[in-house]
Every structure is written in structure tokens, then in C-alpha cells.
C-alpha positions in Angstrom: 108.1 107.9 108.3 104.8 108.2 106.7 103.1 105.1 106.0 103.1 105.3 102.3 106.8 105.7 102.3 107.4 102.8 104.7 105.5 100.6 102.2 107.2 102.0 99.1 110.2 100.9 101.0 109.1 97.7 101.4 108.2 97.6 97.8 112.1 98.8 96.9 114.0 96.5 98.6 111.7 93.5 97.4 112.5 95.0 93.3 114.5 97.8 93.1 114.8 97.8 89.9 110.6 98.4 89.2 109.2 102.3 89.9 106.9 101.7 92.1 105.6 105.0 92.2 104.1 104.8 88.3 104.0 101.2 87.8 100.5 98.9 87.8 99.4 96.1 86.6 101.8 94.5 89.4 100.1 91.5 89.3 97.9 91.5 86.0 101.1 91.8 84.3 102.9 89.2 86.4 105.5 91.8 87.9 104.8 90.4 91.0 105.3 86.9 91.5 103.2 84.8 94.1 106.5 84.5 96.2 106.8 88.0 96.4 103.2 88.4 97.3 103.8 86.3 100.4 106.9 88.0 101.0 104.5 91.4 101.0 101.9 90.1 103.3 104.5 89.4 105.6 106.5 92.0 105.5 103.0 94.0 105.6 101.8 92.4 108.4 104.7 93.1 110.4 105.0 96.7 109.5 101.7 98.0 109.6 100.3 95.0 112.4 97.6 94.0 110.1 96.5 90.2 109.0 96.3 90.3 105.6 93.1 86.8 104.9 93.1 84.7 101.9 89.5 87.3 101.3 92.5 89.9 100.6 94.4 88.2 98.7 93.2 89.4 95.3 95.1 90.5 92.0 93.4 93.9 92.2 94.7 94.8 96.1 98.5 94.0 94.9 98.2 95.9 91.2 99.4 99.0 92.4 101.7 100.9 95.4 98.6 102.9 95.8 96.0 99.6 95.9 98.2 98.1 98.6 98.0 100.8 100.4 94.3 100.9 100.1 94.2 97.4 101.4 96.2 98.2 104.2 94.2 101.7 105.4 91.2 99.1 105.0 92.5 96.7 107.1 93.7 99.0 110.0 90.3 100.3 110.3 88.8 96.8 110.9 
């Protein structure tokens, strides 16, 4: 499974009710809730093997499927 689709499927089972595909302003537009962002950076970390630091933890890296993801190709490379 691609990575994208293993974090869309992360994303899914946390709300399947939001489209996580078109939908941003995760955060901006309180979608996300901060319990779900440390639900995420678990469920990232575990997933991908990253540490996701408080420097990370920024509305703009959790606004979007696609800015996670960002954040996470980012992280791998470090």
C-alpha cells in the first residue's frame, strides 16, 4: 500500500464521515480536534516510524491529507 493511501486510511477510520481527499482547513476550521491530532501523531508515528516534535506540531502541517503527508515525507528524510 502506497503511503498516501495508508495515511488516508488513517485519516478514515479516525472520521469517516469527512472526505479527506477534498477537505482543508482541517485544523483552521476546527475539523480536527487536538485529541485527534494526538491520536494522528501516534498513529503516524507508528505507521510511517517517524517522531513527529512539538516544532511540527503546527495548524498548517495537519490542514490538509496532502500537508500531512508533506510533513511526513519531511520527516523521513531527516
Amino acid at each position: 500500500m502506497a503511503q498516501m493511501d495508508k495515511l488516508m486510511e488513517i485519516l478514515t477510520d479516525l472520521h469517516p464521515e469527512i472526505d479527506f481527499e477534498t477537505q482543508d482547513g482541517l485544523m483552521d476550521k476546527a475539523i480536527l480536534d487536538s485529541m485527534d491530532i494526538v491520536h494522528l501523531v501516534t498513529e503516524i508515528g507508528d505507521e510511517f516510524d517517524v517522531t513527529i516534535s512539538a516544532k511540527d506540531l503546527l495548524p498548517e502541517n495537519f490542514n490538509s491529507a496532502q500537508a500531512i503527508f508533506e510533513m511526513i515525507e519531511r520527516l523521513e528524510e531527516e
